[in-house]
RORO-846379 format. One record per residue: y, x, z of N, C-alpha, C, O in turn; residue number from 1; chain. Coordinates in pm, 1 decimal. Each point is the difference from the previous one (the first is absolute). Example, Ala and Ser with C-alpha at 12.3 -4.5 7.8 and 13.67 -1.06 7.14 Angstrom:
REM RORO-846379
<r><n_north>-569.0</n_north><n_east>1319.0</n_east><n_up>780.0</n_up><ca_north>119.0</ca_north><ca_east>-89.0</ca_east><ca_up>0.0</ca_up><c_north>120.0</c_north><c_east>90.0</c_east><c_up>0.0</c_up><o_north>-1.9</o_north><o_east>103.6</o_east><o_up>66.5</o_up><resi>1</resi><chain>A</chain></r>
<r><n_north>106.9</n_north><n_east>-138.6</n_east><n_up>-138.5</n_up><ca_north>119.0</ca_north><ca_east>82.0</ca_east><ca_up>6.0</ca_up><c_north>109.0</c_north><c_east>-77.0</c_east><c_up>73.0</c_up><o_north>110.8</o_north><o_east>50.9</o_east><o_up>16.9</o_up><resi>2</resi><chain>A</chain></r>
REM end
This chain:
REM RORO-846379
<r><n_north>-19112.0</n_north><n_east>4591.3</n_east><n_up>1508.7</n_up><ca_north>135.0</ca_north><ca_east>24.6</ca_east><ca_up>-47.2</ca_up><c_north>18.9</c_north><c_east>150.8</c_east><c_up>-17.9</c_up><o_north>-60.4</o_north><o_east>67.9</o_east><o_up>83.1</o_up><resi>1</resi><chain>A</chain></r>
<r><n_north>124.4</n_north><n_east>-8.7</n_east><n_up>-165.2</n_up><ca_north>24.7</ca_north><ca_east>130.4</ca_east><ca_up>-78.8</ca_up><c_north>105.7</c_north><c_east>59.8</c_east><c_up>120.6</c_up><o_north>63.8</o_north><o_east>-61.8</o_east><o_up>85.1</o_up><resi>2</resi><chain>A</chain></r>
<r><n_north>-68.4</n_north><n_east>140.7</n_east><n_up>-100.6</n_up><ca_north>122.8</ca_north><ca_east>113.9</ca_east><ca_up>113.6</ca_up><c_north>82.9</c_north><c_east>19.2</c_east><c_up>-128.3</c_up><o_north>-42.9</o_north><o_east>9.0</o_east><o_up>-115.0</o_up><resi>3</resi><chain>A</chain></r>
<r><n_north>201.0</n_north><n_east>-3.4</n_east><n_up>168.2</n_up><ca_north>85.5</ca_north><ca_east>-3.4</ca_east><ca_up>-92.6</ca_up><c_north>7.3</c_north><c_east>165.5</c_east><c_up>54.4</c_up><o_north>-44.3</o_north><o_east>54.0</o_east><o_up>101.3</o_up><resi>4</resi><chain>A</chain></r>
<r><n_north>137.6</n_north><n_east>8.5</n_east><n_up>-243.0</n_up><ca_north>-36.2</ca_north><ca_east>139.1</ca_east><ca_up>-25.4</ca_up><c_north>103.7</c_north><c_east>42.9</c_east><c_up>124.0</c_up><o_north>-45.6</o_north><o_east>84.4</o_east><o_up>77.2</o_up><resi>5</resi><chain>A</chain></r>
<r><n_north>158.4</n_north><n_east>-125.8</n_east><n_up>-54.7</n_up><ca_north>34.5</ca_north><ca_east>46.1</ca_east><ca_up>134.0</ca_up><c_north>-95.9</c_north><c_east>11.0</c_east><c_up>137.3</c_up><o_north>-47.3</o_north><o_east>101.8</o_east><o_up>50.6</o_up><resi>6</resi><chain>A</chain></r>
<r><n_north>34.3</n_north><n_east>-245.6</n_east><n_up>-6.6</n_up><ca_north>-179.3</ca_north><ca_east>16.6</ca_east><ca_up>46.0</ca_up><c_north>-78.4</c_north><c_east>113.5</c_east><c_up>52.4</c_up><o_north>-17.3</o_north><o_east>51.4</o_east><o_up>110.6</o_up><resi>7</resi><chain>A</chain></r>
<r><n_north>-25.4</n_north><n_east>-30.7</n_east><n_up>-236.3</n_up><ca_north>-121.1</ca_north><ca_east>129.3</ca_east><ca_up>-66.9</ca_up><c_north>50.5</c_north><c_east>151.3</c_east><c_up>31.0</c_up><o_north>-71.4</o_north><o_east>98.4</o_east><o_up>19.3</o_up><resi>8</resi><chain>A</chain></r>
<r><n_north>247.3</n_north><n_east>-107.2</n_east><n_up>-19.8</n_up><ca_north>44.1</ca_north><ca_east>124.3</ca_east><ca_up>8.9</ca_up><c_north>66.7</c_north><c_east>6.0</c_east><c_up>149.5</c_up><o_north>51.5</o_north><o_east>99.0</o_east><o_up>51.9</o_up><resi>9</resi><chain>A</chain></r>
<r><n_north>-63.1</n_north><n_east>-206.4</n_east><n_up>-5.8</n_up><ca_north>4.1</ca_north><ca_east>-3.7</ca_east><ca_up>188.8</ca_up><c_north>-97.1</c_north><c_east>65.1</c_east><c_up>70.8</c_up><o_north>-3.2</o_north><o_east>92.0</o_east><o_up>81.8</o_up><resi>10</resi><chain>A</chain></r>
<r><n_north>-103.5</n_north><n_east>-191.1</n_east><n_up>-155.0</n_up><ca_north>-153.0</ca_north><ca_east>20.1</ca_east><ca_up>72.2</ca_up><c_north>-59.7</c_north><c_east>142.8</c_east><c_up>-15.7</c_up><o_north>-66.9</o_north><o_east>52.1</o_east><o_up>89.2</o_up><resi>11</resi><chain>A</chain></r>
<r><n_north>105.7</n_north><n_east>31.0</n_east><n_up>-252.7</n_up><ca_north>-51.5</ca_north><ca_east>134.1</ca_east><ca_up>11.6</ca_up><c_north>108.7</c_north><c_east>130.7</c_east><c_up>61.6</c_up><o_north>-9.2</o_north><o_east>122.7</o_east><o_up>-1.7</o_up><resi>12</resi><chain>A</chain></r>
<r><n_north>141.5</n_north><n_east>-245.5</n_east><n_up>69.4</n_up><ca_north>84.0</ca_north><ca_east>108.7</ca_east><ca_up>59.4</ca_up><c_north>-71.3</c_north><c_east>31.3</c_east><c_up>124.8</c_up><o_north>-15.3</o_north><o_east>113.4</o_east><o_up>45.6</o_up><resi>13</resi><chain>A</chain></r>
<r><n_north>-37.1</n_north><n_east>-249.6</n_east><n_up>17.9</n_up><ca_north>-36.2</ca_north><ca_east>-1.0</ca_east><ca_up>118.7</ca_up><c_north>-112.4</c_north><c_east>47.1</c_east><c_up>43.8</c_up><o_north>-16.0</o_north><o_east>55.4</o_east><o_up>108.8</o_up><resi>14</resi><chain>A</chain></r>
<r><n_north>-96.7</n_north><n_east>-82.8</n_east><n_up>-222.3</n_up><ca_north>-122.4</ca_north><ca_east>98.4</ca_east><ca_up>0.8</ca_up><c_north>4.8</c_north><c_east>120.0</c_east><c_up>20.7</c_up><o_north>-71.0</o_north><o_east>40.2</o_east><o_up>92.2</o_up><resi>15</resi><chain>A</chain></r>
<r><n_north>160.8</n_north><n_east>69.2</n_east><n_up>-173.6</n_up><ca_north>28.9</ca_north><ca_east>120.4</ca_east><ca_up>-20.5</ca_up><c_north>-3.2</c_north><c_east>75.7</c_east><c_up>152.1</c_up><o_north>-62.3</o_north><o_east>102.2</o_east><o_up>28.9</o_up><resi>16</resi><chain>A</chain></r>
<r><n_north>177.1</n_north><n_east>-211.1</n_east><n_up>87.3</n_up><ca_north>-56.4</ca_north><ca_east>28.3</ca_east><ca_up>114.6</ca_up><c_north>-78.6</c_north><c_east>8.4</c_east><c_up>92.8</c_up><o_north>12.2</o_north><o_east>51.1</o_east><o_up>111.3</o_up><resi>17</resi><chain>A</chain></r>
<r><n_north>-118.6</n_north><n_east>-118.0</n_east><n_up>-173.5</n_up><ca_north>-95.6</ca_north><ca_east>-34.6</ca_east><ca_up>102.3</ca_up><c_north>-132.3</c_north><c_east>58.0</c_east><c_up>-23.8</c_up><o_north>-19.0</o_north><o_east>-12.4</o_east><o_up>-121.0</o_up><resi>18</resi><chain>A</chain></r>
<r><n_north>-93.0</n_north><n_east>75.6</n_east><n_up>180.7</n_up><ca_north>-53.7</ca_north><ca_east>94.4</ca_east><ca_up>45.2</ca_up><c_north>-143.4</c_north><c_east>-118.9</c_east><c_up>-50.8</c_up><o_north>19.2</o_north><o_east>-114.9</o_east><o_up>-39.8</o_up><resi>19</resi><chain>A</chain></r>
<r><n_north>-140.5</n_north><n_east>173.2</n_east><n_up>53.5</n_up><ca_north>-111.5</ca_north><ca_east>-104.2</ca_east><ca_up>-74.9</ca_up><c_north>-145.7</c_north><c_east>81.5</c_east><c_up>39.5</c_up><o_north>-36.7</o_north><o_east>109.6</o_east><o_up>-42.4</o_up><resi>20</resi><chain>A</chain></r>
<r><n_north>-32.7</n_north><n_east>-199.8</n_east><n_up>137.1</n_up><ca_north>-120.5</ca_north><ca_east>63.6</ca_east><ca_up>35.3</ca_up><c_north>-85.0</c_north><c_east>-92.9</c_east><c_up>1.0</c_up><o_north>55.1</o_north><o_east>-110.0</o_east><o_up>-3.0</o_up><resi>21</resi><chain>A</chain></r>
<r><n_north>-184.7</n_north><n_east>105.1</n_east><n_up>6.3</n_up><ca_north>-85.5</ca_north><ca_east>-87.4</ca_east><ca_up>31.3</ca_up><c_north>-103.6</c_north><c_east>-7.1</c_east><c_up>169.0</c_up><o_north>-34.8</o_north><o_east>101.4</o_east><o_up>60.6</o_up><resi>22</resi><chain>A</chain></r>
<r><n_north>18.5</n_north><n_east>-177.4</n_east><n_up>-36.9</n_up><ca_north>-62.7</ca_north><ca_east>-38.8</ca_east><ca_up>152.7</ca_up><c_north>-159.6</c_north><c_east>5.2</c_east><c_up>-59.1</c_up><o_north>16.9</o_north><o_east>-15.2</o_east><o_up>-121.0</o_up><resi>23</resi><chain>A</chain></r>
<r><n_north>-124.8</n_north><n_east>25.2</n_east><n_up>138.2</n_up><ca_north>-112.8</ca_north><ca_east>-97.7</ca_east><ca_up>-76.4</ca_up><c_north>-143.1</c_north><c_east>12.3</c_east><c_up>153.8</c_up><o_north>-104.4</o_north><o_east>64.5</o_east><o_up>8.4</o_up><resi>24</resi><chain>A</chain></r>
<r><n_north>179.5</n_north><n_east>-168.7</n_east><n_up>93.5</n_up><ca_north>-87.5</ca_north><ca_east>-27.6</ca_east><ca_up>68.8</ca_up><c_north>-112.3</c_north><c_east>-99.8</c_east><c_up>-23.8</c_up><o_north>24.9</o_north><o_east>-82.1</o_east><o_up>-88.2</o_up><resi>25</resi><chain>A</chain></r>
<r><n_north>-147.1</n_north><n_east>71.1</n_east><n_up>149.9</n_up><ca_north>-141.2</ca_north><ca_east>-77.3</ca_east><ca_up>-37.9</ca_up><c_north>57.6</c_north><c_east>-143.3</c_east><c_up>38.5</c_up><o_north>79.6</o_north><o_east>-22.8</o_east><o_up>91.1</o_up><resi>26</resi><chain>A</chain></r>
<r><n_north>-136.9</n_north><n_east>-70.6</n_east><n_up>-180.7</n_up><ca_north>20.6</ca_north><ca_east>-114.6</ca_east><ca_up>-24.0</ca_up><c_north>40.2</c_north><c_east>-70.2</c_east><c_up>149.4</c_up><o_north>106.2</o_north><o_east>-58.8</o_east><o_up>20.5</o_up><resi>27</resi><chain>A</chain></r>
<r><n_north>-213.8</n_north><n_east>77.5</n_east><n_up>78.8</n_up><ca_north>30.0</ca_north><ca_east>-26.9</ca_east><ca_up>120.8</ca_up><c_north>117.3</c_north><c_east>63.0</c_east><c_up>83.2</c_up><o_north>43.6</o_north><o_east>-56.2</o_east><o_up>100.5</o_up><resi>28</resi><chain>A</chain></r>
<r><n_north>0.4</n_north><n_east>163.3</n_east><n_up>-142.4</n_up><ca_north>127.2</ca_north><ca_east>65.2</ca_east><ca_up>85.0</ca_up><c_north>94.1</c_north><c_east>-99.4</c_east><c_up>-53.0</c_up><o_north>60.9</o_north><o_east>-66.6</o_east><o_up>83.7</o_up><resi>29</resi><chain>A</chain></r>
<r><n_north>-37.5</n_north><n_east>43.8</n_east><n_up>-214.2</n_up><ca_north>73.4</ca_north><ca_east>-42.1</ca_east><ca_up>-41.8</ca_up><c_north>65.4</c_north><c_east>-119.3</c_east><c_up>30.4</c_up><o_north>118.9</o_north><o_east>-31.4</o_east><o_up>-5.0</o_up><resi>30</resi><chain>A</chain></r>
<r><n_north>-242.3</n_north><n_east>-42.5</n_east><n_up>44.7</n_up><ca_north>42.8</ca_north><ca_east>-126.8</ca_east><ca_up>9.7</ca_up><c_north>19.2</c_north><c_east>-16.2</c_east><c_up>170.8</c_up><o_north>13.8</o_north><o_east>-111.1</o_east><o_up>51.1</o_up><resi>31</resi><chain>A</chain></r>
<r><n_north>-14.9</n_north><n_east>224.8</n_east><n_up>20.8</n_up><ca_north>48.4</ca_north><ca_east>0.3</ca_east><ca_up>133.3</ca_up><c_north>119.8</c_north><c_east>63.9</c_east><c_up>-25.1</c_up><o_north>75.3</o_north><o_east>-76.7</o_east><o_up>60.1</o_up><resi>32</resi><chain>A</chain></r>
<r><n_north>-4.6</n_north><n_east>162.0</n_east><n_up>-105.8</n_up><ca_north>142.6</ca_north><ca_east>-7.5</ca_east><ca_up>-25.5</ca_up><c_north>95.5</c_north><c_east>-41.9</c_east><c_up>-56.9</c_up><o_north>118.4</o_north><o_east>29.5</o_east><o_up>16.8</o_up><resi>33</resi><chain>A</chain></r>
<r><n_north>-196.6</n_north><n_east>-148.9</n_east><n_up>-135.1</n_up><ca_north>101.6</ca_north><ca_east>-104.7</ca_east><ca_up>-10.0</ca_up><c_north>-24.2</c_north><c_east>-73.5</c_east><c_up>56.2</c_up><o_north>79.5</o_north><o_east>-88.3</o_east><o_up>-32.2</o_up><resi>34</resi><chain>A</chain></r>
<r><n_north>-171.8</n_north><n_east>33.2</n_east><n_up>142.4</n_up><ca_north>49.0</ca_north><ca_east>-118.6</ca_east><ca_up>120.6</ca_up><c_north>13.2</c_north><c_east>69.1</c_east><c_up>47.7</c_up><o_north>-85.6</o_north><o_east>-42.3</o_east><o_up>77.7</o_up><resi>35</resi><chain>A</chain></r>
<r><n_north>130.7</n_north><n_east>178.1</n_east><n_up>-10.3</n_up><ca_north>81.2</ca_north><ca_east>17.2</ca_east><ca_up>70.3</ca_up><c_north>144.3</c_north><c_east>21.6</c_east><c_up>15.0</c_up><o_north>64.4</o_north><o_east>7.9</o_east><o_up>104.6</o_up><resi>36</resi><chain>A</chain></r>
<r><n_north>-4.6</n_north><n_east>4.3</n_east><n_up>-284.0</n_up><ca_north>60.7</ca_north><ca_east>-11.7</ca_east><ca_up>-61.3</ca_up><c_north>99.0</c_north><c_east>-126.1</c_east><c_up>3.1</c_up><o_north>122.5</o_north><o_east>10.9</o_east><o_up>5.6</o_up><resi>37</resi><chain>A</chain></r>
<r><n_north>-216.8</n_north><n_east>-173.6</n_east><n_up>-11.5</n_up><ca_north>53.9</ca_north><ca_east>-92.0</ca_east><ca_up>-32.8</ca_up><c_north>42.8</c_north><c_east>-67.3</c_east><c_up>161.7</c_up><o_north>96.3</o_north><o_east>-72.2</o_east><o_up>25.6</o_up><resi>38</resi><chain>A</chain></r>
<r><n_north>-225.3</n_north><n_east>133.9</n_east><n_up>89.2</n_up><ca_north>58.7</ca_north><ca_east>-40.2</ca_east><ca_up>97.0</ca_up><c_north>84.8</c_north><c_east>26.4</c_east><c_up>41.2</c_up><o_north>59.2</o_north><o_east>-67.5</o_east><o_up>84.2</o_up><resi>39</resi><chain>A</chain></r>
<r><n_north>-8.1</n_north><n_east>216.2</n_east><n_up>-145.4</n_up><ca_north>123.7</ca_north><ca_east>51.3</ca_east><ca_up>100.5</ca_up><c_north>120.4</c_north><c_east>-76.5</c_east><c_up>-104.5</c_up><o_north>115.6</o_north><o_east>-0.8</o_east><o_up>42.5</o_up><resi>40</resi><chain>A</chain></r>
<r><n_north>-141.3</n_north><n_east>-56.0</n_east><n_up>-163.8</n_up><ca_north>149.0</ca_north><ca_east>-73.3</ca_east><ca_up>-39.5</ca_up><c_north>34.9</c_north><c_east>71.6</c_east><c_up>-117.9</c_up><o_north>85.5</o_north><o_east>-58.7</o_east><o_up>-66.3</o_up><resi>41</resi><chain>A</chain></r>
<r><n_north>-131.4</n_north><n_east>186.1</n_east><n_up>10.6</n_up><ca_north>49.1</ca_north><ca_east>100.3</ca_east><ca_up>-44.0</ca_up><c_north>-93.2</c_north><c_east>17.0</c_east><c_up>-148.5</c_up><o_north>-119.8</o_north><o_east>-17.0</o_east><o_up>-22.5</o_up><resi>42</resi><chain>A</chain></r>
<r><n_north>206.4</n_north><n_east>48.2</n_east><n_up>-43.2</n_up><ca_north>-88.2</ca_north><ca_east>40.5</ca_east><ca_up>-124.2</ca_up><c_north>-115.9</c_north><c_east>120.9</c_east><c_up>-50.7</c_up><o_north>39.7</o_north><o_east>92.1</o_east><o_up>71.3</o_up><resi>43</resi><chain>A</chain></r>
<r><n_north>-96.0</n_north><n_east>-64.3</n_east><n_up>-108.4</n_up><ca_north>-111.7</ca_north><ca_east>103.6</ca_east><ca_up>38.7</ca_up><c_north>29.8</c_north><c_east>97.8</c_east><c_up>-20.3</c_up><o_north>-50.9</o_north><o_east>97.2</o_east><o_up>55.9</o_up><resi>44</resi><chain>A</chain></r>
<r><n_north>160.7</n_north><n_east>-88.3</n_east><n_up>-158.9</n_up><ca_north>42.3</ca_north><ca_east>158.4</ca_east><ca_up>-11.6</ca_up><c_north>134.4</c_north><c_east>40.8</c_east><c_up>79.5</c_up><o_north>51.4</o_north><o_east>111.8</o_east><o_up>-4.0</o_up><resi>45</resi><chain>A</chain></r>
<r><n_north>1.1</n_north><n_east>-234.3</n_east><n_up>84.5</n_up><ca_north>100.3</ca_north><ca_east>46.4</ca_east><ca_up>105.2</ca_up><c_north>-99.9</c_north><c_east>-7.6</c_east><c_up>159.2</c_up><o_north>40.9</o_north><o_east>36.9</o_east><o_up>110.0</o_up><resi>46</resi><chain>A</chain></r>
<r><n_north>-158.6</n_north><n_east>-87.2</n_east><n_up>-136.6</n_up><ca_north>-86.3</ca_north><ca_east>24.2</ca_east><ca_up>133.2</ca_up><c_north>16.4</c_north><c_east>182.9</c_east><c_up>14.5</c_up><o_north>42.7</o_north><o_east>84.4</o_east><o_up>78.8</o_up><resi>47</resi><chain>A</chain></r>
<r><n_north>-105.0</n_north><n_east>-94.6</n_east><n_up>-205.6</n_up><ca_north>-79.5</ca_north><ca_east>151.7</ca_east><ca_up>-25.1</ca_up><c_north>82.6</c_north><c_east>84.9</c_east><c_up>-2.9</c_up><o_north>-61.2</o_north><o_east>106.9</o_east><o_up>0.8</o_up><resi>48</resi><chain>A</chain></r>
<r><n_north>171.3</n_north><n_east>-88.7</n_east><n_up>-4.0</n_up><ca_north>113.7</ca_north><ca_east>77.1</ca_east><ca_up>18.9</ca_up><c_north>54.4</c_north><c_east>22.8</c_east><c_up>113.6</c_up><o_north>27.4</o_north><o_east>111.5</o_east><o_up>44.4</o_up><resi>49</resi><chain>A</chain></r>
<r><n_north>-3.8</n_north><n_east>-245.7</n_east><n_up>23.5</n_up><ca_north>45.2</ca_north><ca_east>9.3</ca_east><ca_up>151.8</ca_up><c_north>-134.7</c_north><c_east>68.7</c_east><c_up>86.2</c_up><o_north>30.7</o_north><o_east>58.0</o_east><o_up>104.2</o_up><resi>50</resi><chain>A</chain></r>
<r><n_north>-178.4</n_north><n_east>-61.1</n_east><n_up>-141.6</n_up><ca_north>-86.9</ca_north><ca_east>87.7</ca_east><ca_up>77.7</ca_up><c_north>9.3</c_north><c_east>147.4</c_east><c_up>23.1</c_up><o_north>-8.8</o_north><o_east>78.2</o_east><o_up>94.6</o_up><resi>51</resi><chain>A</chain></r>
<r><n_north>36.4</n_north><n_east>-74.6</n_east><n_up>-256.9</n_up><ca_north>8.3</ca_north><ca_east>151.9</ca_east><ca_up>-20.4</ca_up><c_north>131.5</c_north><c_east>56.7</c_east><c_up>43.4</c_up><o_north>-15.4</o_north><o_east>120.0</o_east><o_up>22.5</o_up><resi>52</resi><chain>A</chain></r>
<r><n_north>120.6</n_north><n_east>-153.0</n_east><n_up>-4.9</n_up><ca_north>90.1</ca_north><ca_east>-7.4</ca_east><ca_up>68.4</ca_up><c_north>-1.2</c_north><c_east>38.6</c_east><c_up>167.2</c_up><o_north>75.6</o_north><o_east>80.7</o_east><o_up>54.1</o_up><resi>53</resi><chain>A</chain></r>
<r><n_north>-182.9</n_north><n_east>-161.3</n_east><n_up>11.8</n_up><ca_north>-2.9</ca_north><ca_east>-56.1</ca_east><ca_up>153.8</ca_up><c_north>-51.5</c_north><c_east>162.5</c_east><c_up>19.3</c_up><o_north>44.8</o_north><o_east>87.2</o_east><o_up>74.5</o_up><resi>54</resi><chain>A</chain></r>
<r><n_north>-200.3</n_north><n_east>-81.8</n_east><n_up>-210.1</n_up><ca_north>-71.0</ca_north><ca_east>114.2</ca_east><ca_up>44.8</ca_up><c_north>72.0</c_north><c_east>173.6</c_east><c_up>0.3</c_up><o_north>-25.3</o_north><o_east>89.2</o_east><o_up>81.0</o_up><resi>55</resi><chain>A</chain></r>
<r><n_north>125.2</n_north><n_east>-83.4</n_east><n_up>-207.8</n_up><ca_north>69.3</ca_north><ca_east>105.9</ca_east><ca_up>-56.0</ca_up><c_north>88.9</c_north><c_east>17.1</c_east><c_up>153.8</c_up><o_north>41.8</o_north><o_east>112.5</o_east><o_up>27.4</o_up><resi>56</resi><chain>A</chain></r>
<r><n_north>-25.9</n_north><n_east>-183.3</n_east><n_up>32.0</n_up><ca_north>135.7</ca_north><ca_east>12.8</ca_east><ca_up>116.8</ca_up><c_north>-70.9</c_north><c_east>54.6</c_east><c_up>136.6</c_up><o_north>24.7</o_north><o_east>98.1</o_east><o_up>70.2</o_up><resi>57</resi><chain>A</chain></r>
<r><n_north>-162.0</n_north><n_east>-242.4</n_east><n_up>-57.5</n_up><ca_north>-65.2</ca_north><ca_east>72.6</ca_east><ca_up>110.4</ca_up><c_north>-44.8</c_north><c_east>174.0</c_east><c_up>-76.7</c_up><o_north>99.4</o_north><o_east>66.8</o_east><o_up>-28.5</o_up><resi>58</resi><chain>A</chain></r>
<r><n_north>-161.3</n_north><n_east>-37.3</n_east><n_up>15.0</n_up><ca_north>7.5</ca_north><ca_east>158.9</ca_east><ca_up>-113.8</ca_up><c_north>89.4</c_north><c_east>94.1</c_east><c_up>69.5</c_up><o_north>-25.5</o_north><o_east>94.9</o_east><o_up>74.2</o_up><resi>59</resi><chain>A</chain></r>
<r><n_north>145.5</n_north><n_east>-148.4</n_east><n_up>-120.0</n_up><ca_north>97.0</ca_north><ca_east>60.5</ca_east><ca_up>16.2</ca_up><c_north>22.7</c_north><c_east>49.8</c_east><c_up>157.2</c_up><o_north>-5.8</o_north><o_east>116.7</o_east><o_up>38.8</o_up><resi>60</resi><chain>A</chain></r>
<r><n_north>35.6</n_north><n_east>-245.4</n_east><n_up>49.5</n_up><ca_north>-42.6</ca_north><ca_east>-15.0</ca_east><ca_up>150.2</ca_up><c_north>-97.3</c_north><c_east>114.9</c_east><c_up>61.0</c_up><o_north>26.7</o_north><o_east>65.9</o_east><o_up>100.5</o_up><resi>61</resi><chain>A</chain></r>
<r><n_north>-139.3</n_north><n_east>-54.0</n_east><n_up>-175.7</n_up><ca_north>-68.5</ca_north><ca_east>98.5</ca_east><ca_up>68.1</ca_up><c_north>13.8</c_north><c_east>108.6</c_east><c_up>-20.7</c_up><o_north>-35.4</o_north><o_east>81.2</o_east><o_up>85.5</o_up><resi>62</resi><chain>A</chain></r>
<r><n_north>95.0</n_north><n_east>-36.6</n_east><n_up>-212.6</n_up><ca_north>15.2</ca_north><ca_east>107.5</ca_east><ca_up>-25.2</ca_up><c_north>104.7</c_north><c_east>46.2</c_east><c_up>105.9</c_up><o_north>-39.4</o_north><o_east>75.4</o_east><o_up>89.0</o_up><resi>63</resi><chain>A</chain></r>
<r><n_north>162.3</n_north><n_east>-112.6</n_east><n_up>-91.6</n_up><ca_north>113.4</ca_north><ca_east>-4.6</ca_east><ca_up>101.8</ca_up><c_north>-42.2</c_north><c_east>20.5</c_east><c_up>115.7</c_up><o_north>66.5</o_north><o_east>78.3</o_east><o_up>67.7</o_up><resi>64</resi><chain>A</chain></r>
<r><n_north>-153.5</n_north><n_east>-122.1</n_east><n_up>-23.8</n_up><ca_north>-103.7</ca_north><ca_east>-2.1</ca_east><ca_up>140.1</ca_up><c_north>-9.4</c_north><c_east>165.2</c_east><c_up>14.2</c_up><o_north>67.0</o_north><o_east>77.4</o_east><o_up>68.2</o_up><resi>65</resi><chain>A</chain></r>
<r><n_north>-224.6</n_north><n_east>-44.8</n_east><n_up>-199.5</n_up><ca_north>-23.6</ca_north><ca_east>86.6</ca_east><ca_up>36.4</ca_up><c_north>81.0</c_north><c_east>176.3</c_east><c_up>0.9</c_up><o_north>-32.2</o_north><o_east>116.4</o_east><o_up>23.7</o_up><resi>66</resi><chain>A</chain></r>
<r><n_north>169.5</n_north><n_east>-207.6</n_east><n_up>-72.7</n_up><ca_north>80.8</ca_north><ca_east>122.2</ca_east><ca_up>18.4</ca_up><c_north>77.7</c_north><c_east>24.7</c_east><c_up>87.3</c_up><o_north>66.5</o_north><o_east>103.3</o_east><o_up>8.2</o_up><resi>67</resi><chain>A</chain></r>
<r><n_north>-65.8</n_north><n_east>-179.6</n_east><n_up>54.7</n_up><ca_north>49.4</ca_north><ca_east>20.7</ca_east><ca_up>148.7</ca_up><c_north>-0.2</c_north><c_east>52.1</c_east><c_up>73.4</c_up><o_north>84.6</o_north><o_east>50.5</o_east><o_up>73.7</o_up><resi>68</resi><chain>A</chain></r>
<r><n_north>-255.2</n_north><n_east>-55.4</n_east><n_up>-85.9</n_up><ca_north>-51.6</ca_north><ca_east>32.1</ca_east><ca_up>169.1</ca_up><c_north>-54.3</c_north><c_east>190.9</c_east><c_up>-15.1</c_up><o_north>-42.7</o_north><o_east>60.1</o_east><o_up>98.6</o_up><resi>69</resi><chain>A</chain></r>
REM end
């Protein structure tokens, strides 16, 4: 089915915001982070977001750490 031109001019409103990279792990990584992906319930690119997320914060955490002391 065709995208009606409103549609088309949603979808490239919404694109416009959104940011675009590629992952390109070996066949075998891959297919351990989408089952790990599907076990956790989650879609692979909201897996992969919430990691980088978990990791960007712990990051953050240490940095905070090492300014502390």
């Amino acid at each position: 089915m065709a995208l009606s031109p409103k549609k088309r001019i949603s979808n490239a409103r919404y694109n416009e915001k959104c940011d675009n990279f590629n992952l390109r792990p070996t066949k075998e990584r891959g297919q351990q982070i989408r089952a790990a992906a599907a076990a956790s319930g989650e879609s692979l690119q909201g897996f992969c977001l919430k990691a980088i997320d978990f990791y960007m914060e712990h990051l953050e955490r240490e940095a905070q750490k090492g300014g502390a002391e």
